[in-house]
C-alpha positions, 0 to 999 in steps of 0.5 A: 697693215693688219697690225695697225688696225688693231690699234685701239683709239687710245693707243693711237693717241699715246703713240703720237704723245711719245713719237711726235713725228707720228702726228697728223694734225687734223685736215683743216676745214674750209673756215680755217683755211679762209680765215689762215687766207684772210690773215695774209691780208690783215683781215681778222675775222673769226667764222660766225654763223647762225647756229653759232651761241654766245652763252655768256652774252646771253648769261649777262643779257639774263643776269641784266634782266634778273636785276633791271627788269624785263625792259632794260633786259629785253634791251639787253638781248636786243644789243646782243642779237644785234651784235650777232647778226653784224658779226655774221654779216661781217664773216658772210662778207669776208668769207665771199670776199675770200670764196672769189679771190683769184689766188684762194683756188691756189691757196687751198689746194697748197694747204690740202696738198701740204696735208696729204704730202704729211700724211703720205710721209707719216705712212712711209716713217711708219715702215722704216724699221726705226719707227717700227721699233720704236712703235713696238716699245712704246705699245709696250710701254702703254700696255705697263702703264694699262696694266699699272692703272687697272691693278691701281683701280683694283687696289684702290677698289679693295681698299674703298670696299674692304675697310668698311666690310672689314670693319663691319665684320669685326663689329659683327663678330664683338656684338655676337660674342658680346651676345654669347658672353651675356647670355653664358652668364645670364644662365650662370646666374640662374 
């Protein structure tokens, strides 16, 4: 158990990319679970609420005031704000059609119940042998590719910084001897 809390974020993520079986999607959240219910009736609704923005409406309700003026604008954001308020009214109203449906208790704890039966079988492939193998290769495996990007970065890093140092020195160096050269024959000539 102590290996597996060393396991950074972005580890965990490269492991369940390279071993799929190790991946958990996320717990649904109760507006997904009611709009996976509303669909076994046909009904399409997306959650709305609130706080909910429609950027590119109210982009479209400015760009529609910049070139038609405040009136025919203000109508604009009037229609959108309208629209909002039935979408939400819509959702409140399927989404309290769904709360007391007899079958949506049921229908919930099945979905919740599938999650953690997938959770608890994804602890157990986790102590297999196989999978722990597999684990160990593909920490591995991520820690060549960590080591592999960051001596690319300090590559990179050195190249970027070192040609133009490289060059200013080398400019540096002609110019002082250039200087050194000019001042040998100015004496010469006296």
């Amino acid at each position: 158990m102590a290996e597996i809390e060393k396991i950074t974020i972005e580890l965990e993520k490269y492991i369940e990319r390279n071993i799929p079986e190790l991946r958990l999607e996320p717990k649904p959240t109760l507006d997904e679970i009611i709009c996976a219910f509303l669909e076994k009736f046909e009904v399409y609704v997306k959650p709305i609420t609130t706080k909910t923005r429609n950027i590119a409406g109210s982009a479209a309700a400015g760009a529609i005031t910049g070139m038609y003026g405040a009136d025919v604008g203000g109508d604009a954001f009037l229609i959108q704000g309208q629209k909002r308020q039935t979408a939400i009214q819509l959702w409140t109203k399927w989404k309290q059609w769904a709360l007391s449906h007899p079958d949506f208790l049921d229908y919930k704890q099945e979905i919740f119940f599938r999650y953690e039966d997938r959770a608890y079988e994804i602890k157990q492939l986790i102590k297999t042998s196989e999978m722990k193998k597999k684990i160990e290769e593909c920490k591995k495996q991520f820690h060549k590719e960590k080591k592999e990007k960051r001596k690319f970065f300090f590559t990179a890093i050195t190249i970027i910084l070192g040609i133009p140092l490289t060059i200013a020195i080398v400019l540096t160096t002609i110019k002082s001897v250039g200087n050194i050269i000019n001042e040998s024959n100015s004496e010469k000539i006296k």
